[in-house]
C-alpha distance (Angstrom), angle and dihedral (degrees) to the residues before:
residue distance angle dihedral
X1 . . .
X2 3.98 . .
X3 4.41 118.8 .
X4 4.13 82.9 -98.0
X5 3.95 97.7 58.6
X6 3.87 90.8 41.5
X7 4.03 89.3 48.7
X8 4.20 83.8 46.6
X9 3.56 92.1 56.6
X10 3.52 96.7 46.5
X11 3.64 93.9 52.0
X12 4.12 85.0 55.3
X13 3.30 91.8 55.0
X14 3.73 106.6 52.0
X15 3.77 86.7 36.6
X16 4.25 86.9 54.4
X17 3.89 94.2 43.9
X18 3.94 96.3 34.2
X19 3.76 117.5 106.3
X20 4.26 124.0 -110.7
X21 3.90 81.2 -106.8
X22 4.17 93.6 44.0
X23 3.72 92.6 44.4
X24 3.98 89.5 58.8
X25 3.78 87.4 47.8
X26 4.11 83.6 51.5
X27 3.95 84.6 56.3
X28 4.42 89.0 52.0
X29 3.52 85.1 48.5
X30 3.99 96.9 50.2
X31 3.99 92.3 45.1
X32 4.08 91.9 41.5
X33 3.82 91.8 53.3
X34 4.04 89.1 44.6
X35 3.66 86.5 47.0
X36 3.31 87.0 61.8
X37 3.69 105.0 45.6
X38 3.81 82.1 55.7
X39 3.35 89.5 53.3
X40 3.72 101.9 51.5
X41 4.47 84.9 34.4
X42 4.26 79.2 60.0
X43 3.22 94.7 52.5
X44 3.87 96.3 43.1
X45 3.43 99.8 43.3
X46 3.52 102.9 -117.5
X47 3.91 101.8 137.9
X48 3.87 92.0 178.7
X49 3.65 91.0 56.7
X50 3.91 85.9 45.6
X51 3.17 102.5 55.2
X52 3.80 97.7 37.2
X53 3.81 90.0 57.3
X54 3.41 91.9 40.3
X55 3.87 93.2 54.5
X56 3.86 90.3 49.4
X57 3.94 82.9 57.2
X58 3.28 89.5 61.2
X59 3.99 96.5 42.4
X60 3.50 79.5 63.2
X61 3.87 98.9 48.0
X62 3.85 87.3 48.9
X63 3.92 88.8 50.8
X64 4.40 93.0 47.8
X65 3.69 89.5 46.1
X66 4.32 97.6 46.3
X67 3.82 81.0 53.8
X68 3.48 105.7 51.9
X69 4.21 115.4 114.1
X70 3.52 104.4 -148.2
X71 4.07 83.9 178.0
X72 3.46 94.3 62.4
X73 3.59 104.5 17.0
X74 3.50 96.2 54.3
X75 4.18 120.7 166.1
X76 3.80 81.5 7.0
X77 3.82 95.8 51.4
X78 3.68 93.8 53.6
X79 4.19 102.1 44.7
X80 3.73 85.8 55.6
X81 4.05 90.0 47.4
X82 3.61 79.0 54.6
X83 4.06 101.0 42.1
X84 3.88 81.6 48.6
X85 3.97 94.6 54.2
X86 4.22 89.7 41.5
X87 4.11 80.6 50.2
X88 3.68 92.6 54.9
X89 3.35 97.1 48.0
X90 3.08 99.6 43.7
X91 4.04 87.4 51.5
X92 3.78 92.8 54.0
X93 3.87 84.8 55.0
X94 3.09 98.3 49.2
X95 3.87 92.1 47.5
X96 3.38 98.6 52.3
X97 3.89 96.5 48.6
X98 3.80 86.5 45.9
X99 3.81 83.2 -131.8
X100 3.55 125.5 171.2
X101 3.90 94.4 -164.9
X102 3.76 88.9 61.1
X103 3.36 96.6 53.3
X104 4.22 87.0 45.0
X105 3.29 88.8 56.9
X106 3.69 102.3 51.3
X107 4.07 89.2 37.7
X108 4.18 77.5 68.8
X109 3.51 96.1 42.7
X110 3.73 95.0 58.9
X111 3.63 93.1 39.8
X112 3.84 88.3 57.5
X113 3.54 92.5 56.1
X114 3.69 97.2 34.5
X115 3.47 88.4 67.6
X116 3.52 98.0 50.8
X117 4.06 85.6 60.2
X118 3.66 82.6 53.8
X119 3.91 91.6 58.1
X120 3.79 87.9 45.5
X121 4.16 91.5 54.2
X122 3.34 93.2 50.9
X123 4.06 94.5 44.6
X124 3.67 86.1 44.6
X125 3.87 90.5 51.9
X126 4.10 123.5 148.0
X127 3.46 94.7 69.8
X128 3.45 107.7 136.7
X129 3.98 124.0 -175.3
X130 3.75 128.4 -146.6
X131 3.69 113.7 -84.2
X132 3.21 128.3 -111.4
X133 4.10 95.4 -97.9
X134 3.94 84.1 50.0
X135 3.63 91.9 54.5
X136 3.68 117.5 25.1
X137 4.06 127.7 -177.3
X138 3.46 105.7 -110.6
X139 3.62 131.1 -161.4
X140 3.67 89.9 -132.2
X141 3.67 91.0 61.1
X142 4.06 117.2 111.8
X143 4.11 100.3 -102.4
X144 3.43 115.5 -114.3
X145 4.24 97.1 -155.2
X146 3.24 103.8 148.9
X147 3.61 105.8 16.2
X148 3.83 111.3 155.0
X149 3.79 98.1 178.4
């Protein structure tokens, strides 16, 4: 088993046993760390990289937005639909302009709110996944190599 398979099955994992409200933190943490590989690809040079990383950003974006309830989430449902289109914007801008201050600024932006999710998990608190016996990996499962999001 190489460093990459055991790194994919630990991403599974936390994914399968995080909560609804720690899997979208599991999203912030996907487009912060891509943020930041556009960032440093910016910087570099490396417009393939910065593009590529940028594009997962917005796979991620798409993902956060198709998941909002607007029935339940109400007021709260629609500022992030809005922080999510500012986000993409902003993205696009900072794409095209290959510029690492862009991408700064929205690496804070979703940090800011990423934290707030944290505040909600642990307000939330008691929810318990399945364990591991109630939910095994199974070969039969689709793979999830190379899932970004």
């Amino acid at each position: 088993m190489t460093t990459k398979d055991v790194a994919n099955n630990y991403r599974r994992l936390r994914a399968r046993s995080s909560s609804p409200v720690g899997l979208v933190i599991l999203l912030y943490d996907a487009a912060i760390e891509s943020l930041r590989q556009a960032k440093l690809a910016a910087a570099e040079a490396r417009i393939e990289d910065r593009v590529a990383a940028s594009n997962h950003v917005m796979l991620v974006l798409n993902e956060l937005t198709r998941t909002l309830d607007h029935e339940r989430g109400g007021k709260v449902a629609h500022n992030l639909e809005r922080f999510y289109a500012v986000a993409g914007i902003l993205l696009t801008e900072a794409n095209v302009r290959s510029d690492p201050a862009t991408f700064d600024k929205l690496i804070g932006m979703f940090c800011t709110v990423r934290e707030g999710w944290q505040r909600v998990e642990q307000e939330v608190g008691g929810w318990r996944p399945a364990s591991a016996a109630e939910t095994p990996l199974s070969a039969s499962e689709p793979s999830l190599v190379g899932w970004r999001a």
